[in-house]
C-alpha positions in Angstrom: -29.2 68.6 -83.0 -26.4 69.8 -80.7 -26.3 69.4 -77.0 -26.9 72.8 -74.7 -24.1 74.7 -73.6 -24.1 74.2 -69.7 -22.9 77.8 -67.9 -20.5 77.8 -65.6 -21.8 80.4 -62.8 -19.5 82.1 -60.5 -20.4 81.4 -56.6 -21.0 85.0 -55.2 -24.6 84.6 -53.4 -25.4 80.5 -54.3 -28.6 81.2 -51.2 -30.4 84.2 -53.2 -31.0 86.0 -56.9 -31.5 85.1 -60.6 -29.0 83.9 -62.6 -29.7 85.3 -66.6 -27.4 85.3 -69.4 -27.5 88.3 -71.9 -28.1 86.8 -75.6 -27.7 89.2 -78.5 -29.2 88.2 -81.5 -27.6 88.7 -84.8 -29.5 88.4 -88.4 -27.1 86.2 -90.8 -29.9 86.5 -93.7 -33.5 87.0 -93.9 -34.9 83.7 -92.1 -31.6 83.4 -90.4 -30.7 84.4 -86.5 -27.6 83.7 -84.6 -28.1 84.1 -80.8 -24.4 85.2 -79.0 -24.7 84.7 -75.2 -22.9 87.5 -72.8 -21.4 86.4 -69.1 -24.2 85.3 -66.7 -25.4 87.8 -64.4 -26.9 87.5 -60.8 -30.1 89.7 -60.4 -31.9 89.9 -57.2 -35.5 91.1 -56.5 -35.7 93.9 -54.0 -36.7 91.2 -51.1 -33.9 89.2 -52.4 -31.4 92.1 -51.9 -32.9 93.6 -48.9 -32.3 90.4 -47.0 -28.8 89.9 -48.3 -27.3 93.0 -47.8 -29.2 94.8 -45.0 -30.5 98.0 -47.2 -34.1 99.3 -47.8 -36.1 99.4 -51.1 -36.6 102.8 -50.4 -32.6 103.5 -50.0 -31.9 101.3 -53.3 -34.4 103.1 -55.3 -33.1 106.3 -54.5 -29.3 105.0 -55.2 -30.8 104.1 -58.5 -32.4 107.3 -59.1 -29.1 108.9 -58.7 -27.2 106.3 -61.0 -25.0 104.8 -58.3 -26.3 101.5 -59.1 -28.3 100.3 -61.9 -32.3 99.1 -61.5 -33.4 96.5 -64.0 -37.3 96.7 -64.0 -38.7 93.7 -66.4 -42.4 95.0 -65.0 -43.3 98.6 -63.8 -44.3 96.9 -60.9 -40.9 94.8 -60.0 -37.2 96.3 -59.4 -34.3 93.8 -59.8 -30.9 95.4 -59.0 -27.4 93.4 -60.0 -26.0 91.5 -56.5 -22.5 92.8 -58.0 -23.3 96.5 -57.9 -24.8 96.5 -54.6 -21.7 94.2 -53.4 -19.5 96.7 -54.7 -21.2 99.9 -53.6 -21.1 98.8 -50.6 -17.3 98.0 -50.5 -16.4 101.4 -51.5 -18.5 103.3 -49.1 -17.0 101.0 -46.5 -13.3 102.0 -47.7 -14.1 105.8 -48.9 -16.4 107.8 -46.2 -16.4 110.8 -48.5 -17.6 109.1 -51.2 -20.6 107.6 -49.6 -21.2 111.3 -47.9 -21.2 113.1 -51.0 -24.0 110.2 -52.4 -25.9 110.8 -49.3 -25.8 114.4 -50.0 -26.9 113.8 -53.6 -30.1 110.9 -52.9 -31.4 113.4 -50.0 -30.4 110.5 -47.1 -29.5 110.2 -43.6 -27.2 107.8 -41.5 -23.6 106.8 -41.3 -24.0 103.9 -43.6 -26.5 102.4 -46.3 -27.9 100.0 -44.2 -28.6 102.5 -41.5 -30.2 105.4 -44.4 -33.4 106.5 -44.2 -35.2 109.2 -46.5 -34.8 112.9 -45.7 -38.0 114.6 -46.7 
């Protein structure tokens, strides 16, 4: 028997999320399964993100909605979102106003950032 592969994880948020690693499986013959494992990911829970990065679960779930960031949902009663996309949605509203004022036009929000949006009704 062969020893484990250990992961090497990136340090982006070491306090908060999930670390998972994609696996594809592959069928080599009838009995037969190779498992291929992607680059480790960092999911957080909506708790998890909303304390890290200041913005509401109603504000992420409409980003989602939209497609500005992706929602992983392993029950329909749990959201998980990627800590990169959120990191990086955030950067480019910070450095591109337009961009986050045609998304707030689009997901039906107010305020002049993320973490100050609430819901227009």
């Amino acid at each position: 028997m062969t020893k484990a592969k250990q992961l090497i994880l990136p340090i982006s948020y070491p306090d908060s999320g999930r670390w998972y690693a994609p696996v594809r499986k592959i069928k080599i013959d009838e009995r037969t399964y190779a498992l291929r494992m992607g680059e480790p990911v960092q999911l957080g829970t909506v708790k998890e993100i909303e304390k890290e990065f200041r913005v509401g679960r109603r504000v992420l779930a409409r980003l989602a909605d939209i497609g500005v960031i992706e929602r992983v949902r392993p029950s329909p009663f749990q959201s998980m979102y990627y800590f990169a996309d959120i990191a990086a949605f955030l950067e480019r509203t910070r450095t591109a106003p337009a961009f986050w004022s045609s998304v707030r036009r689009e997901a039906y929000l107010n305020g002049p950032s993320p973490q100050d949006a609430s819901l227009r009704l």
